[in-house]
C-alpha positions as semicolon CSV with decimal commas, in nm:
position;residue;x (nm);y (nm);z (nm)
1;X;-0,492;1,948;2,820
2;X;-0,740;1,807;3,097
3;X;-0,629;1,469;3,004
4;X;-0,250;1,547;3,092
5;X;-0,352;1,685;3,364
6;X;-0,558;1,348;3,498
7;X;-0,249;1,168;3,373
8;X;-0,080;1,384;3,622
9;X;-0,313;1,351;3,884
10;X;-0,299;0,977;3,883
11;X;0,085;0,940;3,848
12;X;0,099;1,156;4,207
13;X;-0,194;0,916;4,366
14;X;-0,030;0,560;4,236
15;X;0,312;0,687;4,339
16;X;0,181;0,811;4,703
17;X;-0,048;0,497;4,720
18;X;0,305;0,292;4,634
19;X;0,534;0,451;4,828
20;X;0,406;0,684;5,075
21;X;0,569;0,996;4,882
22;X;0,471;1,245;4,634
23;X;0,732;1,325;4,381
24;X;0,807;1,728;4,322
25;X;0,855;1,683;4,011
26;X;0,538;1,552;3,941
27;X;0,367;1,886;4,136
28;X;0,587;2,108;3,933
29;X;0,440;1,952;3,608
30;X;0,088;1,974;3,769
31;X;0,144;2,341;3,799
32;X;0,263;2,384;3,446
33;X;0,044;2,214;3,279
34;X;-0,227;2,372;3,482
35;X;-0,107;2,744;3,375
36;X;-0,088;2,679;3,006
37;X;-0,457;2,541;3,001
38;X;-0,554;2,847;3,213
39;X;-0,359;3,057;2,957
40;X;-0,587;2,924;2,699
41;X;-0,907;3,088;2,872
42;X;-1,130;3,386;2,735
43;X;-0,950;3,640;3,062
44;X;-0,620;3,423;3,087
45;X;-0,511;3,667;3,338
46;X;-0,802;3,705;3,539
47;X;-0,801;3,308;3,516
48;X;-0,459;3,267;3,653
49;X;-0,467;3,521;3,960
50;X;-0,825;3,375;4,093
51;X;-0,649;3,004;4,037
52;X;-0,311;3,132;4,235
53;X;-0,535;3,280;4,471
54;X;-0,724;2,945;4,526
55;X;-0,380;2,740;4,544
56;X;-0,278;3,016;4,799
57;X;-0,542;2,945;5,041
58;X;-0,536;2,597;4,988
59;X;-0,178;2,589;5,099
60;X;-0,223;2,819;5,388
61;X;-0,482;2,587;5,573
62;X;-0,293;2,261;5,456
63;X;0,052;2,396;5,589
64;X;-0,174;2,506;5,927
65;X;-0,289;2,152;5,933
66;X;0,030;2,045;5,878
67;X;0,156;2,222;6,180
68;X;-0,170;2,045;6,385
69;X;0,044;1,705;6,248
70;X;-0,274;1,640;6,079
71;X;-0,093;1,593;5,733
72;X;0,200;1,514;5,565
73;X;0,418;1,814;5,411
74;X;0,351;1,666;5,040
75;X;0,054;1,682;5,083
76;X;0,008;2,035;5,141
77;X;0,214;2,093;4,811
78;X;-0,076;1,886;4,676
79;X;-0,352;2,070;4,776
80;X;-0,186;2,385;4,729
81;X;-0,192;2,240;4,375
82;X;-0,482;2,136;4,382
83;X;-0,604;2,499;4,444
84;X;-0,480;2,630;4,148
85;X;-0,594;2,344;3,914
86;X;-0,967;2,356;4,042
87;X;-0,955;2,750;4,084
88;X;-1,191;2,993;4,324
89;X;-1,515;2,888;4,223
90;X;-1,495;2,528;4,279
91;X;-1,309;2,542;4,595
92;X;-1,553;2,481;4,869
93;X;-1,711;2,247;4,590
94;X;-1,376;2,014;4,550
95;X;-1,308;2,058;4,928
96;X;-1,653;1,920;4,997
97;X;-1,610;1,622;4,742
98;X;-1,230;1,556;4,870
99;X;-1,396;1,518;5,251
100;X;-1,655;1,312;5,142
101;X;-1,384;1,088;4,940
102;X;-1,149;1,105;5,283
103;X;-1,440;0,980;5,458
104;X;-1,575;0,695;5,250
105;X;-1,189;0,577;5,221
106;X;-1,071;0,631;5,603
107;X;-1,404;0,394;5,703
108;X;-1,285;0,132;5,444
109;X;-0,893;0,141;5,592
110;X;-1,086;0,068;5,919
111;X;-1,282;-0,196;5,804
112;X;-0,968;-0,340;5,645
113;X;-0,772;-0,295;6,000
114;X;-1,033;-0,469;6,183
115;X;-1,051;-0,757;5,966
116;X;-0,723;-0,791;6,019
117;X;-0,688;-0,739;6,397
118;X;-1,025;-0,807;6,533
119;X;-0,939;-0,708;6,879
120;X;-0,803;-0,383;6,819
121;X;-1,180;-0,253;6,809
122;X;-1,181;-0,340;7,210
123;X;-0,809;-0,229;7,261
124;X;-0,961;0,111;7,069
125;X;-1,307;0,073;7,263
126;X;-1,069;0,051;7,635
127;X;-0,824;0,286;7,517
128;X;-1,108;0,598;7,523
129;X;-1,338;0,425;7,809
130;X;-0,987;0,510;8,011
131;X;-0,960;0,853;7,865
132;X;-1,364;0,962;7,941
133;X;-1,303;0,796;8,293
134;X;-0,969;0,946;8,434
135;X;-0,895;1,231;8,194
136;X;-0,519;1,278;8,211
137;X;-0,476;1,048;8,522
138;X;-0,523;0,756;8,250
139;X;-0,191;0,770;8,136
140;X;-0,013;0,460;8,296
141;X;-0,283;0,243;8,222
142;X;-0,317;0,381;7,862
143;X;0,111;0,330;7,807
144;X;0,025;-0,032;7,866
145;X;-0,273;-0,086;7,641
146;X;-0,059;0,144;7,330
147;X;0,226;-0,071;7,389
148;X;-0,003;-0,418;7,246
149;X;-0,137;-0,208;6,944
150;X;0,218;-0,195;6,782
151;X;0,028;-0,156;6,395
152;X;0,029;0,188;6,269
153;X;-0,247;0,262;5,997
154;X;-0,078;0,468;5,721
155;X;-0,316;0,574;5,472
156;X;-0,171;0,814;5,170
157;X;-0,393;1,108;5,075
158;X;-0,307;1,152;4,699
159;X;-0,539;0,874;4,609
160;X;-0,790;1,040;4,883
161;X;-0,741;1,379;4,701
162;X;-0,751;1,227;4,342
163;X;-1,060;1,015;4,428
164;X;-1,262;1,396;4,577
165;X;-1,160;1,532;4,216
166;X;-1,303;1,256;4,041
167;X;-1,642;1,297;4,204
168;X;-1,636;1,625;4,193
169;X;-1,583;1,662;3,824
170;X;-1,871;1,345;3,757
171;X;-2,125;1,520;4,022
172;X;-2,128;1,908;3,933
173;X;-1,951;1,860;3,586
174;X;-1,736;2,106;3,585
175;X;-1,395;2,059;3,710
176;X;-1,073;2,278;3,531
């Protein structure tokens, strides 16, 4: 069952990575899957309600950050899902291992951007000198200097999220 689960897993981050979306339908079969392995345990019940509870919470802060435009709304579904497939006691554990993962992968999208563009580091660099100099009086000068940086770094969070599970499962062993 963990393996159609991982199968899961990775259809959600290739199809984020591709497109920028998470299919539903690939949540909803997340979910399912999830509860019939959980059904499977020694306190199936017990299993189930700490693993809803998990997704619950998971959701809660995700939809808060969602509302801070901080993520994406399928994302939230994800984590919510996420929360139920890792349950309660390996929540601050899979949390820990997704920021680490969002970390690692957020410096390498950097790097890759300023490869790309290498004067967007000193468009970046003036953009906050402004902001720590003039507070909010920066604004006209800072209209001008967003107006040359027309590139907007999209990185999708499935992979991110898939990536934290991964270690997470290879560094505490333990992971459904």
């Amino acid at each position: 069952m963990e393996y159609l689960i991982w199968a899961g897993l990775l259809i959600v981050a290739t199809t984020d990575a591709r497109e920028h979306r998470i299919p539903n339908i690939a949540l909803f079969y997340l979910l399912i899957v999830t509860l019939i392995n959980q059904s499977f345990s020694v306190h199936p019940l017990t299993t189930i309600g700490s693993s809803l509870l998990a997704g619950f919470v998971m959701f809660s802060v995700s939809l808060l950050l969602h509302f801070l435009r901080a993520m994406a709304p399928g994302d939230v579904k994800l984590l919510g899902i996420v929360g139920v497939i890792v349950g309660w006691g390996q929540l601050m554990n899979t949390t820990f291992w997704i920021a680490v993962s969002t970390v690692i992968v957020g410096l390498l999208y950097g790097a890759i951007r300023l490869a790309e563009d290498p004067d967007s580091l000193q468009q970046l660099f003036q953009k906050y000198t402004m902001l720590f100099a003039y507070g909010k009086n920066a604004n006209t000068s800072l209209n001008v200097i967003s107006k040359n940086d027309t590139k907007v770094l999209r990185m999708p969070f499935a992979p991110i999220v898939v990536i934290g599970l991964a270690m997470q499962s290879f560094y505490s062993g333990v992971l459904f």
